[in-house]
Phi, psi and omega in degrees: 000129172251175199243157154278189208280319162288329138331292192297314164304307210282323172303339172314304207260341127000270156092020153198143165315125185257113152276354157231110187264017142315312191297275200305338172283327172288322184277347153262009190269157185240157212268013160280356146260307141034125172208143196304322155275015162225100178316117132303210194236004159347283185281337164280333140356286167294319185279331204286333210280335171292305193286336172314291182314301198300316194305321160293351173285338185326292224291312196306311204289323161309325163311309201226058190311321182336297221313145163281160172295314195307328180295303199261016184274278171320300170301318157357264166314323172289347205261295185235058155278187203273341180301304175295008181239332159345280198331303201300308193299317188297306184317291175332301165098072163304336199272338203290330187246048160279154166248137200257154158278205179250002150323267165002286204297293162024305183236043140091063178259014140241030151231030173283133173299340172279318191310308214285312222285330190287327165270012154260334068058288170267002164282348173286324198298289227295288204298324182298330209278332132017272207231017211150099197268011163257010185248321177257007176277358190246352190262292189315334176286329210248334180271289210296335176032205196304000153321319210269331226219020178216010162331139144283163158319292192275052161330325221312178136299114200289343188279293178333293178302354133322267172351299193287329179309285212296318192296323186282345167281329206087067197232171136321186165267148191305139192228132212241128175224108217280141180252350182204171152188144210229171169100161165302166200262046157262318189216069207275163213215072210236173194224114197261114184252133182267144146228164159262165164329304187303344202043059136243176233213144150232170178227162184184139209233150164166158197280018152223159177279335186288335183280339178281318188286330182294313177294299174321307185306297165327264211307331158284357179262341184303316187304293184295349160294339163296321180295331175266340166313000000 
C-alpha cells in the first residue's frame, strides 16, 4: 500500500517510516470516515493512551530518581492529557492528514483538541505496533522534549485544582456553563462561565468548551487564591 504525498510528508515530521503504512491510514482516519472497509482509530487509540503512560512514567522516574509519587502523579498527569498530545499533534500539524467525515470537517475538526489528541494517541499505537516499544518510546521522547524535565509541580488540571480549592473550603464541586457561542459552525467560540457556592464566578472564551472550561477555572482559582494569600 502506498501513501500520498501528504501522508508521506507527515512521516517526516514525525520521524518514522512505516513499514505497514495500514497503521498510519488507521490512525489518522476518525471514526466519522469509519466504514465496513475502513478501520478507524479507535481502537489504536486506546492501546496508543497505555503506551504513553508507560513512557512518561519511564520517562519521569528517569528524570528525577528522588521524586515521591506525590510529586511524580501531578507531572505525570500534565504530560499526558489531552491538552498535551493536543499540543504535541499541533507541532506535527496531525490535523492536516486526518481523514474526516464531512460533518467534521464542517465544523473544524482538525483543529478540536480532543479529535489531534485522541488521534495522536493513535499514532503513538500505529508506531509501537510498526516497529515496537522501543520506536515509540524514541518517538514520544522526542515529540514530547523538554516537556518532560520542564513539567511543573503545580500541573495539576486547572478544573481539578478548582475543585480541590471549593471542596477544601467546604463547597460543592464548581459548576460550569456555557453563556455564549459565537463564529462559524467551523470555528465556533464558546464562552464558558465557572461558579461556586459562593457566587463567585469567571468567564473565559476559546474554540473548544473543554479549553473554555480549563480557562475559566485558571482564572478563578488564580483570583481567589489571591484573594486568600
Amino acid at each position: 500500500m502506498k501513501l500520498s504525498g501528504p501522508l508521506r510528508d507527515f512521516q517526516a515530521r514525525l520521524g518514522h517510516t512505516f513499514k505497514a503504512p495500514a497503521l498510519l491510514i488507521r490512525a489518522v482516519t476518525h471514526s466519522s470516515m469509519s466504514s465496513p472497509h475502513r478501520d478507524d482509530n479507535q481502537r489504536l487509540e486506546f492501546l496508543g493512551d497505555r503506551v504513553l503512560g508507560l513512557v512518561i512514567s519511564e520517562a519521569l522516574l528517569n528524570a528525577d530518581p528522588n521524586a515521591a509519587e506525590g510529586l511524580l502523579a501531578p507531572r505525570f498527569n500534565a504530560l499526558v492529557r489531552k491538552e498535551a498530545c493536543a499540543d504535541v499533534a499541533r507541532q506535527i500539524d496531525l490535523g492536516a492528514v486526518l481523514k474526516l467525515g464531512r460533518s467534521e470537517m464542517l465544523t473544524g475538526g482538525r483543529r478540536k483538541e480532543a479529535l489531534l489528541a485522541d488521534a495522536m494517541e493513535a499514532i503513538i499505537a500505529a508506531v509501537y505496533l510498526d516497529a515496537g516499544f522501543d520506536a515509540a518510546r524514541d518517538r514520544v521522547l522526542a515529540l514530547w522534549g523538554d516537556r518532560i524535565t520542564n513539567v511543573k509541580d503545580d500541573a495539576r488540571d486547572p478544573k481539578t485544582a478548582l475543585q480541590e480549592f471549593a471542596q477544601g473550603n467546604g463547597h460543592p464541586p464548581p459548576k460550569y456553563t456555557e453563556v455564549a457561542r459565537s463564529g462559524p459552525d467551523h470555528a465556533p467560540v464558546f464562552t464558558i462561565e465557572v461558579t461556586i457556592e459562593t457566587g463567585d464566578s469567571d468567564r473565559a472564551e476559546a474554540t473548544s468548551k473543554r479549553a473554555a472550561e480549563q480557562a475559566a477555572a485558571r482564572a478563578l482559582l488564580a483570583r481567589l487564591q489571591g484573594e486568600t494569600s
